[in-house]
ROSE-142012 format. One record per residue (C-alpha): residue number from 1; residue in one letter; chain; x, y, z. Coordinates in Angstrom, 3 decimals, padded with zeros to 6 digits. Layout:
BEGIN
+-----+------+-------+----------+----------+----------+
!  nr ! rest ! kette !        x !        y !        z !
+-----+------+-------+----------+----------+----------+
! NUM !    A !     A !        X !        Y !        Z !
...
+-----+------+-------+----------+----------+----------+
end
This chain:
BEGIN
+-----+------+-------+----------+----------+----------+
!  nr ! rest ! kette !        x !        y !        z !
+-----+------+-------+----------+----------+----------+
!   1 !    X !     A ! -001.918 ! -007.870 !  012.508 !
!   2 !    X !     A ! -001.602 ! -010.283 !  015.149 !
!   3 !    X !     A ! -002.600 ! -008.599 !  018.834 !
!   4 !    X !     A ! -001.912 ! -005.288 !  017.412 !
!   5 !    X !     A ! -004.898 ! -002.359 !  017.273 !
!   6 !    X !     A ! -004.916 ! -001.553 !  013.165 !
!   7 !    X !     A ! -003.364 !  001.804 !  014.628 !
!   8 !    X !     A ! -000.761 !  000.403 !  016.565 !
!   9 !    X !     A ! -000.110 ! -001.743 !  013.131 !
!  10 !    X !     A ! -000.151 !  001.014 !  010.788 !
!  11 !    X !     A !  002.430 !  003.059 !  012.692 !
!  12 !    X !     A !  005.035 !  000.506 !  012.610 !
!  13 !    X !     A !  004.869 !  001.359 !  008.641 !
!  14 !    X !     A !  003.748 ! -002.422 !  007.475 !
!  15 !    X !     A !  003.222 ! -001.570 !  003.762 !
!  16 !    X !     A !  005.890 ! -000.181 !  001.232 !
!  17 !    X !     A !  005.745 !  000.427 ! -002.747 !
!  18 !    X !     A !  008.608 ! -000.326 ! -005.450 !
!  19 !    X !     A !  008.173 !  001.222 ! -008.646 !
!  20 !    X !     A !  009.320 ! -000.622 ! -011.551 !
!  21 !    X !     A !  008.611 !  001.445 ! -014.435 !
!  22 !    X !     A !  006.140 !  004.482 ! -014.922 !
!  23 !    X !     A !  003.155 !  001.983 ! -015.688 !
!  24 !    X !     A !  003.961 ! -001.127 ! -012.816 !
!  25 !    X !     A !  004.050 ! -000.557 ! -009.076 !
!  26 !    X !     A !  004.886 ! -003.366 ! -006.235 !
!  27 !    X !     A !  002.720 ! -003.169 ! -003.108 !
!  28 !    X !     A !  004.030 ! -005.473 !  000.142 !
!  29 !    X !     A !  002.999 ! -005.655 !  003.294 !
!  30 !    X !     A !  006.016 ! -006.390 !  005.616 !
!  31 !    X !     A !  007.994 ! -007.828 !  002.749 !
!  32 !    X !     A !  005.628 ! -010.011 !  001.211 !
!  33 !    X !     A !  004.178 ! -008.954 ! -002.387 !
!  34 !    X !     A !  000.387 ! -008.758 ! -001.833 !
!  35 !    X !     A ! -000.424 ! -007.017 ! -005.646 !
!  36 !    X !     A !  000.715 ! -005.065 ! -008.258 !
!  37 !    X !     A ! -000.352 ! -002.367 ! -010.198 !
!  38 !    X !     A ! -000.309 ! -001.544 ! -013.648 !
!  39 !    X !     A ! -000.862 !  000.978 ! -016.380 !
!  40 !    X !     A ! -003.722 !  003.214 ! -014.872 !
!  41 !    X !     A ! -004.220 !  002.254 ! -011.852 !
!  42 !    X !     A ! -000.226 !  002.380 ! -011.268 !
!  43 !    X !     A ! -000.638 !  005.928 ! -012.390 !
!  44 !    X !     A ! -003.613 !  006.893 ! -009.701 !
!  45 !    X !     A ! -001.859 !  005.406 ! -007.147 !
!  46 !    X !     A !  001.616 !  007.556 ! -008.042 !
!  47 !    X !     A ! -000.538 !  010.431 ! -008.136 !
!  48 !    X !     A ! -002.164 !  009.935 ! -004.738 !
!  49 !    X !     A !  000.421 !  008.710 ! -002.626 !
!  50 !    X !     A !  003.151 !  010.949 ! -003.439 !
!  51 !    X !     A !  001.174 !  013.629 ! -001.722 !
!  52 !    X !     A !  001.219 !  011.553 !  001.500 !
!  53 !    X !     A !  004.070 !  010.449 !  004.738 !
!  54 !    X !     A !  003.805 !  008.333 !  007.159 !
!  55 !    X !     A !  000.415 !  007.553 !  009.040 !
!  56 !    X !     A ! -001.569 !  008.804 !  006.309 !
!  57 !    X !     A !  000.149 !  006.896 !  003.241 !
!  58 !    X !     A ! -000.389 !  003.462 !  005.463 !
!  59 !    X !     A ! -004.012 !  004.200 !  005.538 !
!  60 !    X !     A ! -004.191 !  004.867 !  001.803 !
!  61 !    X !     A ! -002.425 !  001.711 !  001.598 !
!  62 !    X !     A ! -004.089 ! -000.523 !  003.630 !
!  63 !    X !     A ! -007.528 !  001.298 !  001.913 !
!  64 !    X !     A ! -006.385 !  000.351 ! -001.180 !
!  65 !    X !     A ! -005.411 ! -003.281 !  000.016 !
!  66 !    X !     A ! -008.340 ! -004.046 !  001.664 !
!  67 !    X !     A ! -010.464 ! -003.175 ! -001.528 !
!  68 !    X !     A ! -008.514 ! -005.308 ! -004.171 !
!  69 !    X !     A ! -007.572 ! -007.880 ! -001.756 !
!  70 !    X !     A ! -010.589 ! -008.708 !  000.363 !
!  71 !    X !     A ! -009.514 ! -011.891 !  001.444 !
!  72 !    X !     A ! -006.381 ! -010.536 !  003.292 !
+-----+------+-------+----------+----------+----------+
end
């Protein structure tokens, strides 16, 4: 995040998705491939985030991030 505020960071849209097939999911954070998702959890995720834009699906992201990658 460098000498941004995690606001500030969020709205320049750090995190994006690739879905590979129904069941696998890609998560990066400014380009770099930080996890995947599969099966289940792929599914969730689907489910959740194609309810959300912008601000709000960075949040869900970075949630999501922070929880299965604590050491980020």
């Amino acid at each position: 995040m460098k000498n941004l505020g995690k606001k500030e960071y969020l709205e320049r849209e750090p995190y994006s998705y690739r879905v590979i097939t129904d069941d696998k999911i890609f998560i990066y954070a400014e380009s770099k491939l930080l996890m995947v998702l599969r099966h289940e959890d792929a599914a969730k995720f689907l489910r959740k985030i194609r309810k959300l834009e912008g601000i709000k699906a960075q949040k869900f992201i970075d949630k999501l991030v922070e929880e299965l990658v604590p050491s980020l």
